[in-house]
C-alpha positions as a Markdown table, in Angstrom:
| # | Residue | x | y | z |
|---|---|---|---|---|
| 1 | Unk | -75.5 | -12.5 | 5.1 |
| 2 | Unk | -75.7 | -14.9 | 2.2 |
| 3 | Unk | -73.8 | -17.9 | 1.5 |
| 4 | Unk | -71.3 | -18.0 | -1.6 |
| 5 | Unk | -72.6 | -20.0 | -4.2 |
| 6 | Unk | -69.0 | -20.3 | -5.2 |
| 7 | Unk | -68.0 | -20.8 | -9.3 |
| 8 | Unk | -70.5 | -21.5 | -11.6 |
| 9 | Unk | -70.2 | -25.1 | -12.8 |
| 10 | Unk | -68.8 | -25.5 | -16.2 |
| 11 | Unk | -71.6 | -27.3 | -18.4 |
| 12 | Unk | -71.0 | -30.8 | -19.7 |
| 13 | Unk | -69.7 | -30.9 | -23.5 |
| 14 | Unk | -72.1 | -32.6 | -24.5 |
| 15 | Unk | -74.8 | -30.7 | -23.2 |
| 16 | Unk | -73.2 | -27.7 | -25.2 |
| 17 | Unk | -73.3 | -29.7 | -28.3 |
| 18 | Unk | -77.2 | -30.6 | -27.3 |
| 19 | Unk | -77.9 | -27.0 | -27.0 |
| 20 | Unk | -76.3 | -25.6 | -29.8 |
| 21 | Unk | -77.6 | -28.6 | -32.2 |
| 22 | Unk | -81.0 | -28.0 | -30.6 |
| 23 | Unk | -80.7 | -24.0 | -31.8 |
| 24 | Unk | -79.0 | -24.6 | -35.0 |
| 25 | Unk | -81.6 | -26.8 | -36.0 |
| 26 | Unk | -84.3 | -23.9 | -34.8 |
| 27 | Unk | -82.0 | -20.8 | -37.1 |
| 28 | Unk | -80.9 | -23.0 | -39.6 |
| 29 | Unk | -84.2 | -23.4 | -40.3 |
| 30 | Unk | -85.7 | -20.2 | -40.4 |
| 31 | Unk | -82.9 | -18.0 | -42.0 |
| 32 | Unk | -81.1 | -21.1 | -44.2 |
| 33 | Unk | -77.7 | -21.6 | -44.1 |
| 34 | Unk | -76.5 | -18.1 | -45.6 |
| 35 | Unk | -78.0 | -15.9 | -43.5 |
| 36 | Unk | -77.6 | -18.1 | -40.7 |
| 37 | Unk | -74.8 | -16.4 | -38.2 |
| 38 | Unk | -73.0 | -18.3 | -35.8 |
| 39 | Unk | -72.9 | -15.9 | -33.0 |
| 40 | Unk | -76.3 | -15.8 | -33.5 |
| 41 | Unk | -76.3 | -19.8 | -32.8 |
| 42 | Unk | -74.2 | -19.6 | -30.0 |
| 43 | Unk | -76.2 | -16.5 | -28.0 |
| 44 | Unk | -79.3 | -18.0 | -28.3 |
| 45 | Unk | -77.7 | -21.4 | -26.9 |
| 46 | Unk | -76.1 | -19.8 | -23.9 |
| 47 | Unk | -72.8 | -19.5 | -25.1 |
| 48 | Unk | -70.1 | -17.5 | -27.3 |
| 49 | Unk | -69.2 | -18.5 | -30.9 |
| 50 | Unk | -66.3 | -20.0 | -29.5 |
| 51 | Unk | -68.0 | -22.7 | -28.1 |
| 52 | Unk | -69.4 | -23.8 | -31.5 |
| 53 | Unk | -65.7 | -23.6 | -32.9 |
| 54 | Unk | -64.4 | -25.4 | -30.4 |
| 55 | Unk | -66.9 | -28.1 | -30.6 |
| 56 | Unk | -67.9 | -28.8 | -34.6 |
| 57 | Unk | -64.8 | -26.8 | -36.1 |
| 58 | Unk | -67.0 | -24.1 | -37.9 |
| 59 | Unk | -70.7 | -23.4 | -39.9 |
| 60 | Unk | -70.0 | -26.0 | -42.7 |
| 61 | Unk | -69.5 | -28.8 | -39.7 |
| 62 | Unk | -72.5 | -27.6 | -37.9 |
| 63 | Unk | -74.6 | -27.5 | -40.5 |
| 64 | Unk | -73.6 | -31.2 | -41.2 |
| 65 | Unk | -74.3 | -32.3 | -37.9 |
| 66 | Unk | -77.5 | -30.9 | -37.6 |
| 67 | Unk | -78.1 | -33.2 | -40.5 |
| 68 | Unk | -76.5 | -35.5 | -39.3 |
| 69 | Unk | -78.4 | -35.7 | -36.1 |
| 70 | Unk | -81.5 | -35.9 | -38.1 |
| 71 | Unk | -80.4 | -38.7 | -39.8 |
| 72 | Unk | -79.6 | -40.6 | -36.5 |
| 73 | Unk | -83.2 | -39.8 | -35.1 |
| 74 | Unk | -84.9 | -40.9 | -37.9 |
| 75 | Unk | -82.8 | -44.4 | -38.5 |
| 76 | Unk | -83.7 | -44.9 | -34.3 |
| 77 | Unk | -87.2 | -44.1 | -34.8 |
| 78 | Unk | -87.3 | -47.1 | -37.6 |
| 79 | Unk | -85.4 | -49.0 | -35.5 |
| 80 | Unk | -87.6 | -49.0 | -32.7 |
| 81 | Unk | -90.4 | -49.5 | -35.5 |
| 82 | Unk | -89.3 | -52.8 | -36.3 |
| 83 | Unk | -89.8 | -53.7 | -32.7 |
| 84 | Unk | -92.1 | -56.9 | -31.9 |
| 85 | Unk | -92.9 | -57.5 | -35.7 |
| 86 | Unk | -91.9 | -60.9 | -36.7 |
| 87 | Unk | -92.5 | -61.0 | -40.1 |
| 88 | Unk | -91.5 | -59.1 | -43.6 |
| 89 | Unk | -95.4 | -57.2 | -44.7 |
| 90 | Unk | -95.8 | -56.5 | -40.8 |
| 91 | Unk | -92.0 | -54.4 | -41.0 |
| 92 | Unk | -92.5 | -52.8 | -44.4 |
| 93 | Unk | -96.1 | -51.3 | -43.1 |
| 94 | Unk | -94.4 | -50.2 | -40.0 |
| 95 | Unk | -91.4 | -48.8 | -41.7 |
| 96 | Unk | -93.2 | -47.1 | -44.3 |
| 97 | Unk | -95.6 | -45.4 | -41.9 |
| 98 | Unk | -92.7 | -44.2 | -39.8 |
| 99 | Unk | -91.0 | -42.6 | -43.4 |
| 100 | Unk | -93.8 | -41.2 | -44.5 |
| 101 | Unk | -95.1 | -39.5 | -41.0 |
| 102 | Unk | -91.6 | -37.6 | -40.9 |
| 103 | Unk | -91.2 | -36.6 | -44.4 |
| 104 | Unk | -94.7 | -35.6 | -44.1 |
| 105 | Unk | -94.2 | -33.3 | -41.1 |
| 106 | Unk | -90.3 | -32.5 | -40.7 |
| 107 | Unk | -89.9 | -30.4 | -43.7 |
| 108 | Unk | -87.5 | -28.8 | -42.1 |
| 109 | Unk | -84.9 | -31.0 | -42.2 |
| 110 | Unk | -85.4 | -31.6 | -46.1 |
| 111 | Unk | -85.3 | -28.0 | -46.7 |
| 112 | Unk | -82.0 | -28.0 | -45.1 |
| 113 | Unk | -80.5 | -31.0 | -47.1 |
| 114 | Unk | -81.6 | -30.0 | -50.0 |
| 115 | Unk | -79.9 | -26.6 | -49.6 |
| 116 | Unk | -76.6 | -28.5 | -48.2 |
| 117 | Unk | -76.6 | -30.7 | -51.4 |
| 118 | Unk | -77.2 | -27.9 | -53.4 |
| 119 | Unk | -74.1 | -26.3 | -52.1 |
| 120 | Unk | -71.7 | -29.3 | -51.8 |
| 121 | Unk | -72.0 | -29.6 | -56.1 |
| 122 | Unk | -70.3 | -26.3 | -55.8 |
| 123 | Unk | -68.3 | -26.0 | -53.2 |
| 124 | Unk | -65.7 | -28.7 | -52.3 |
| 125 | Unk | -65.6 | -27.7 | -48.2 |
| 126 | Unk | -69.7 | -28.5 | -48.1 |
| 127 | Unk | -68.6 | -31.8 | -49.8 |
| 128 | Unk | -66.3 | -33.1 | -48.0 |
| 129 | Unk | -68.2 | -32.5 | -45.0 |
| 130 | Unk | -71.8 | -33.9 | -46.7 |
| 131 | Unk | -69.8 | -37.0 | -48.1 |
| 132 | Unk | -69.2 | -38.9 | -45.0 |
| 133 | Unk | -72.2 | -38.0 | -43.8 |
| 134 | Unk | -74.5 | -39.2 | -47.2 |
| 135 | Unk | -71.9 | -43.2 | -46.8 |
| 136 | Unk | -73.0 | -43.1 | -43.1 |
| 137 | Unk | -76.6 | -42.8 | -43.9 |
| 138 | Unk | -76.3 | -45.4 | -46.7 |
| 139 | Unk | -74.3 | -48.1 | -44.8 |
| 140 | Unk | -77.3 | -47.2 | -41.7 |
| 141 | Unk | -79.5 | -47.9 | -44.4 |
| 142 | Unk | -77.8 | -51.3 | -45.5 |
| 143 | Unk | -77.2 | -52.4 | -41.8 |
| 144 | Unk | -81.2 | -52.2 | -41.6 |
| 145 | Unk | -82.2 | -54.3 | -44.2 |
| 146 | Unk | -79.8 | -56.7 | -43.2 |
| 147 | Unk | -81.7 | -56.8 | -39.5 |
| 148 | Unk | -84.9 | -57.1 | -41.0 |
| 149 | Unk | -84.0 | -59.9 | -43.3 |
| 150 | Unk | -82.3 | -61.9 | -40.6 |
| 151 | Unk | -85.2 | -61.3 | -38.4 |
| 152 | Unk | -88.1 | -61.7 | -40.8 |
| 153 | Unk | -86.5 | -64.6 | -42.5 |
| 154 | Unk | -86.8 | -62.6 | -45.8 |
| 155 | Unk | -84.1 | -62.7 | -49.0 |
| 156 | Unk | -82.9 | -59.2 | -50.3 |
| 157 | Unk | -83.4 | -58.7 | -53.9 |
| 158 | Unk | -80.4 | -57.4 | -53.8 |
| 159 | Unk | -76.8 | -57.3 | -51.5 |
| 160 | Unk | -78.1 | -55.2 | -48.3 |
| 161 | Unk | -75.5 | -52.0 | -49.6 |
| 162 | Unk | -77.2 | -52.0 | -53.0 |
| 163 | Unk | -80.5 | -52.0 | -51.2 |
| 164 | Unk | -79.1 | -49.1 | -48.7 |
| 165 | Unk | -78.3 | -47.0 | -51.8 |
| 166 | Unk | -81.8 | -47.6 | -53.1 |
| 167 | Unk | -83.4 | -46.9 | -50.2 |
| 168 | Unk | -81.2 | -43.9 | -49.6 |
| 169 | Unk | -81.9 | -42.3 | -53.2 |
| 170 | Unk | -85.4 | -43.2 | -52.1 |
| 171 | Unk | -86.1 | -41.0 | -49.3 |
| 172 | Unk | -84.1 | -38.3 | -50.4 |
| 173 | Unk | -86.2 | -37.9 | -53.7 |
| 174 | Unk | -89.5 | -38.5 | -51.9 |
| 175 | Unk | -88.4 | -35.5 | -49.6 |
| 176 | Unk | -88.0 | -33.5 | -52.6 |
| 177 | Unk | -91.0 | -34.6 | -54.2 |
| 178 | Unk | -92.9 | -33.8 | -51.2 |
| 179 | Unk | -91.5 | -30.2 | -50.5 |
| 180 | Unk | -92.0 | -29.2 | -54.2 |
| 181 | Unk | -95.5 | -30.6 | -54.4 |
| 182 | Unk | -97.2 | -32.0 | -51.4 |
| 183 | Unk | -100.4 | -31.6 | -52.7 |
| 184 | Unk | -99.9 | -34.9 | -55.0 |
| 185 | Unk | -96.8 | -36.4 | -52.9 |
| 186 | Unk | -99.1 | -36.5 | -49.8 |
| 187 | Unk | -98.0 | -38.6 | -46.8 |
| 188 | Unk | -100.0 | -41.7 | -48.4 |
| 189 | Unk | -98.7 | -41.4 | -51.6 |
| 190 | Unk | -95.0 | -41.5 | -49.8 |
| 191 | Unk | -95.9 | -44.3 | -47.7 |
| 192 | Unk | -97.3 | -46.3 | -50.7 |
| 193 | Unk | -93.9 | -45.7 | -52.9 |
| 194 | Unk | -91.9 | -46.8 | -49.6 |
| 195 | Unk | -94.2 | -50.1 | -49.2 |
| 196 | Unk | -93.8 | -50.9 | -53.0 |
| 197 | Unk | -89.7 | -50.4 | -53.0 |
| 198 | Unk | -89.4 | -52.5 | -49.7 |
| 199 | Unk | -91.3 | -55.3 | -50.5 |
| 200 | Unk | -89.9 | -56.0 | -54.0 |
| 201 | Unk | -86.2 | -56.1 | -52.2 |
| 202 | Unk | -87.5 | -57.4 | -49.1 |
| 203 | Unk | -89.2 | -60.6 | -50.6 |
| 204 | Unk | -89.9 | -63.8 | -48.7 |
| 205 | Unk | -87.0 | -66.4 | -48.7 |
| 206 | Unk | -87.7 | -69.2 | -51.3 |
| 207 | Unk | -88.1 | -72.9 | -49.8 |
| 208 | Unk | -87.2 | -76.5 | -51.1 |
């Protein structure tokens, strides 16, 4: 006689939203976001399509957070970059490395924005859910230079949201320069426009 394992136990929230982020990321990839299905999503995650209703309100909010999520990983990575350097050249070569290496090798993730954008100047529902997203990323953006100058002792250019916006514009034409010809806009030649843009708004603090 066996024992009764009793009720399966219901899995955490957030580890659905892990899972289905982790498979959205994996089919929005491959198929884009058209011929992406959400049941398709949700099978391959361990669920029904309710659960991805229930949780990010539909395929125009998924889509956003798998974004989204991207964005997040990528601003922590930089983050952690800046990490025991103590002055402005030793942050900018750190941080440009870092941008470069995952423009370089997450294509994936710029093919998807590039198609979300695409269909947010067409569609008012992608917009409104790309939108918030984009000001997040630019005020992440802003809130970094900010660190680095207090840190580093260096003097923005420019007010840290301008510089967020630049930066911002930055990267997402570099990922677009990069997916449409990365035989020229190699990962040095991205790390090299990065360096150049930081260090002429990241410049040392004037004294006396």
């Amino acid at each position: 006689m066996t024992d009764n394992p009793g009720p399966s136990r219901r899995v955490p929230r957030a580890e659905v939203r892990r899972r289905l982020l982790a498979e959205a990321v994996r089919v929005f990839t491959e198929r884009g976001y058209a011929d992406a299905r959400i049941e398709d999503i949700a099978h391959a995650a361990g669920f029904t399509k309710g659960a991805v209703y229930s949780n990010f309100g539909g395929k125009h909010e998924l889509f956003g957070a798998v974004l989204g999520q991207g964005a997040q990983d990528e601003l922590a990575a930089v983050t952690a970059g800046m990490d025991g350097a103590d002055d402005a050249g030793a942050v900018i070569e750190r941080v440009a490395g870092l941008m470069a290496a995952r423009i370089a090798t997450d294509t994936g993730h710029g093919q998807l924005g590039l198609e979300f954008a695409a269909r947010a100047a067409r569609d008012e529902q992608t917009r409104a859910v790309l939108a918030p997203m984009r000001r997040a990323q630019r005020d992440a953006a802003a809130r970094a230079v900010a660190e680095v100058a207090e840190r580093t002792g260096a003097g923005p250019a420019v007010p840290a949201e301008l510089a967020g916006l630049i930066l911002h514009c930055l990267t997402n034409g570099l990922v677009n320069e990069h997916l449409a010809d990365p035989e020229t806009v190699t990962a040095d030649v991205v790390e090299r426009a990065f360096a150049a843009v930081l260090t002429a708004l990241l410049a040392p603090a004037s004294h006396g």
